[in-house]
N, C-alpha and C positions, 0 to 999 in steps of 0.2 A: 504494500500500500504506500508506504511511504516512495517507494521509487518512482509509482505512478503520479505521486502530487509533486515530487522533485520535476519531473519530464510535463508534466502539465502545466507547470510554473515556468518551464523551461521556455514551453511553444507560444505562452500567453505573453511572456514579455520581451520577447524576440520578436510578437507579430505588433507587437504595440511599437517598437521601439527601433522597427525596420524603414527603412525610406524605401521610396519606390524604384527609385536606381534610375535606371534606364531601359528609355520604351519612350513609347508614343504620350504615357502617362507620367516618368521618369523628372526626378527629381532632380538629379544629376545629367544626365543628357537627355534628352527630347520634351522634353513636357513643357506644357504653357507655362510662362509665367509675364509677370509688367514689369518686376524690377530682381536686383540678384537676390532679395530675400525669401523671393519665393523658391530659390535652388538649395541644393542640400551644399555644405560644405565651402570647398573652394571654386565651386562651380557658379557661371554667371550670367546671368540672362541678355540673351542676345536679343535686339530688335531691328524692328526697321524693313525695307525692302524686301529681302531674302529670306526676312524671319514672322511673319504673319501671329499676332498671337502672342509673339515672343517664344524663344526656345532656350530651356537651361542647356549649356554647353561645359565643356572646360578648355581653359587652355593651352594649346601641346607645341609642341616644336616638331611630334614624328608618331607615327599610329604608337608606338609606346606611351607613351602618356596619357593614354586614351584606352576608356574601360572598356571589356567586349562588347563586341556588337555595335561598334563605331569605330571613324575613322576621323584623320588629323588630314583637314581643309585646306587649304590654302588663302583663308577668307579670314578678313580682319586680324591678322598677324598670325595662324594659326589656330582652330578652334574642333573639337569634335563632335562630327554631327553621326545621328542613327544612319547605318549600312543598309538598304532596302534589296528588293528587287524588283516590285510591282509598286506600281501610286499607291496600291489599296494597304500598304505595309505603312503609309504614311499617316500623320494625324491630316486630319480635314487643312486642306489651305496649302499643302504641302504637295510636293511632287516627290519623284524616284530620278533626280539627276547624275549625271556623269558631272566631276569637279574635280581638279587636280588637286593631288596629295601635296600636304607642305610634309616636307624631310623623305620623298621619297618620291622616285618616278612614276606618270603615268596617271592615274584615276582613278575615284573609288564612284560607286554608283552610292547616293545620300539624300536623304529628304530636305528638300531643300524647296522656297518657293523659286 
C-alpha cells in the first residue's frame, strides 16, 4: 500500500508540475503566447510577421541547442521552431515551410507563417 500512494504521489505531482514542452500547445517551443512570460524557462516569444499568435521559441546557434522535434532557423539571429511535414502538423495560422538551418547546411521543413 504504501508503495502504491508513494507512485500515486509520484504521477500527481509530476502531472501538476510538468510544462507542456513542445508541440503545437508547447510551452517551450510552438505554443501561442503575446509576451516571453507566457514560455517556460529561457524560452521567448517570438512575434510578428512569420509568427501569427506569437510562438514560444529558444535560442540556438545549431539544431543542438534545440529540444527534439525542432530545428535551429536561420530567423532572427537563430531560433527553434516545431519540425513538421504536413500544414495539418501545424497550429492554425501556420504553415509546413522549407527554411534554412543557422549552424548547418541546407533546410529543415518548420511551421512557420
Amino acid at each position: 500500500m504504501k508503495h502504491f500512494l508513494f507512485v500515486a504521489g509520484l504521477v500527481l505531482s509530476t502531472a501538476l508540475g510538468c510544462s507542456s514542452g513542445v508541440g503545437n500547445e508547447g510551452d517551450v517551443v510552438g505554443g501561442a503566447c503575446s509576451g516571453d512570460a507566457d514560455c517556460a524557462g529561457g524560452s521567448r516569444c517570438l512575434t510578428g510577421g512569420d509568427f501569427p499568435d506569437g510562438t514560444c521559441s529558444v535560442v540556438c546557434r545549431n539544431d543542438a541547442d534545440c529540444p527534439s522535434g525542432t530545428a535551429c532557423i536561420d530567423k532572427m539571429g537563430g531560433v527553434c521552431l516545431l519540425l513538421c511535414n504536413f500544414d495539418e502538423d501545424c497550429r492554425r495560422g501556420y504553415e509546413c515551410e522549407d527554411e534554412s538551418r543557422r549552424g548547418a547546411s541546407g533546410s529543415a521543413t518548420v511551421c512557420i507563417d
